[in-house]
C-alpha positions as CSV (number, residue, x, y, z in Angstrom):
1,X,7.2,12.9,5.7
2,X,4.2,10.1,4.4
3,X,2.0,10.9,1.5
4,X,-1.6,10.3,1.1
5,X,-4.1,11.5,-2.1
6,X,-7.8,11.6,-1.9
7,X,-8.8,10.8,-5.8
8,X,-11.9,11.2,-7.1
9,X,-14.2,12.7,-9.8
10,X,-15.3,16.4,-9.5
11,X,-18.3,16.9,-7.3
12,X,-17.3,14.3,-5.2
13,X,-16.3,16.0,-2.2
14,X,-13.0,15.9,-1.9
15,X,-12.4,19.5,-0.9
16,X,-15.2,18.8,1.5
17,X,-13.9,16.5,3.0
18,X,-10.2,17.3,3.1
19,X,-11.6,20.6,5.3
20,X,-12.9,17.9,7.5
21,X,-9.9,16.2,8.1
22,X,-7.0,18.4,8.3
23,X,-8.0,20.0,11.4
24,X,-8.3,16.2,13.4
25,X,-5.0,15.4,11.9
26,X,-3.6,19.2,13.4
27,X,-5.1,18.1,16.7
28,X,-3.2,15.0,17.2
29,X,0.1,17.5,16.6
30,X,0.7,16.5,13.0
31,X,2.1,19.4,10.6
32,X,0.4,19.3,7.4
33,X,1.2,20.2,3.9
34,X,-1.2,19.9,1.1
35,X,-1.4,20.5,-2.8
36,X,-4.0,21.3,-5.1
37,X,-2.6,23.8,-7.9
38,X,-0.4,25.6,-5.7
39,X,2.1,24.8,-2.7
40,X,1.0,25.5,1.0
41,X,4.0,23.7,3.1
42,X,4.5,24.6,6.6
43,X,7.5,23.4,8.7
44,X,7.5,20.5,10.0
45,X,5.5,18.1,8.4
46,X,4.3,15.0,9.0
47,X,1.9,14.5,5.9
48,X,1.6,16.2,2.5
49,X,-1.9,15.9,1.4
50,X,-2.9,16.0,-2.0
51,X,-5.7,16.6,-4.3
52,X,-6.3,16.4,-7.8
53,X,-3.5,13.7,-8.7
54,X,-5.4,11.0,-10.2
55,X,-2.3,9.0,-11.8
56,X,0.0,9.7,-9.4
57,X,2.0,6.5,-7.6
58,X,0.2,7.2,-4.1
59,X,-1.6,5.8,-1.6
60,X,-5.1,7.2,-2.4
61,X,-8.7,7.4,-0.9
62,X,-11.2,7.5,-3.6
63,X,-14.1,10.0,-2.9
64,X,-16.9,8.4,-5.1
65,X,-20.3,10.0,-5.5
66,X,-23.2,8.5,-7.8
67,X,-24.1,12.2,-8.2
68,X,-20.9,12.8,-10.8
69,X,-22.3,9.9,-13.2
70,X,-18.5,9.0,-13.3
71,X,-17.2,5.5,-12.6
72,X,-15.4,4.5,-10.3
73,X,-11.4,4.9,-10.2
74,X,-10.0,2.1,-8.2
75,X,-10.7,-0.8,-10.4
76,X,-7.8,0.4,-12.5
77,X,-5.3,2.2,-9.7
78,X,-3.7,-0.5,-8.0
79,X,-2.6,2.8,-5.2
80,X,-6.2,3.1,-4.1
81,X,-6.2,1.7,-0.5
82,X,-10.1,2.7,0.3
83,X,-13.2,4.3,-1.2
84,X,-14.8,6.9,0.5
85,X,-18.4,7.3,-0.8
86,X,-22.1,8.4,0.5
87,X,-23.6,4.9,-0.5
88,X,-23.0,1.6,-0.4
89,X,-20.3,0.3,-3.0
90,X,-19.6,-3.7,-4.1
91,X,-15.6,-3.5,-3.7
92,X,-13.1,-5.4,-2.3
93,X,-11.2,-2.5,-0.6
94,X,-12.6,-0.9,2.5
95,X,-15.5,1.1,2.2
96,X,-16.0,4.2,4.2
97,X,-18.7,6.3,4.8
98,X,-17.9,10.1,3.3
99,X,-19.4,12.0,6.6
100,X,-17.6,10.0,8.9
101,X,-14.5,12.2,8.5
102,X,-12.9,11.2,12.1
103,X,-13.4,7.2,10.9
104,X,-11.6,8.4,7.6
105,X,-8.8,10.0,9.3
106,X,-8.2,7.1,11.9
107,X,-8.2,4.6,8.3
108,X,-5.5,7.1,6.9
109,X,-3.6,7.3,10.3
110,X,-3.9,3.1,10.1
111,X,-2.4,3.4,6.4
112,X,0.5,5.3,7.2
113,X,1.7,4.2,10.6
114,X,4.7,2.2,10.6
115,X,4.5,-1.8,10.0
């Protein structure tokens, strides 16, 4: 099973976007488990998706919205692998755009496959 976080401030959009992308991940036959407070896990599973664990050792997406007035996270979690946000962002990681949820699943897909 792989493991991927989406990090970011509240109001970002994580849960937003996380709604977005478990069902393109569900079509291409994946099982998916994810965590907020509480445990959903189905069987089998492919990915656990989690929310909310800012410090954890994880590859991460970073949802980043101006609107929150929070800065950003990546500069000082060396696990964030791409910053999803709904403007444009100086950063040396990939930037993606927050509404292009099928372009951020692809990314994570990307992340995860095998080297």
């Amino acid at each position: 099973m792989k493991t991927f976080a989406l990090a970011g401030w509240s109001g970002s959009g994580k849960n937003t976007l996380i709604e977005k992308l478990i069902p393109r991940f569900t079509a291409r036959g994946l099982g998916i488990a994810f965590i907020k407070q509480r445990v959903k896990h189905p069987s089998p599973c492919d990915l656990l998706f989690v929310e909310g664990f800012k410090r954890a050792p994880i590859p991460k997406l970073e949802v980043w919205r101006a609107i929150t007035g929070e800065g950003l996270l990546h500069p000082q979690d060396p696990h964030i692998v791409a910053v999803a946000s709904d403007v444009q962002l100086e950063t040396k990681l990939p930037l993606l755009a927050l509404d292009d949820d099928a372009g951020i699943a692809a990314f994570i897909l990307r992340h995860l496959a095998p080297a």
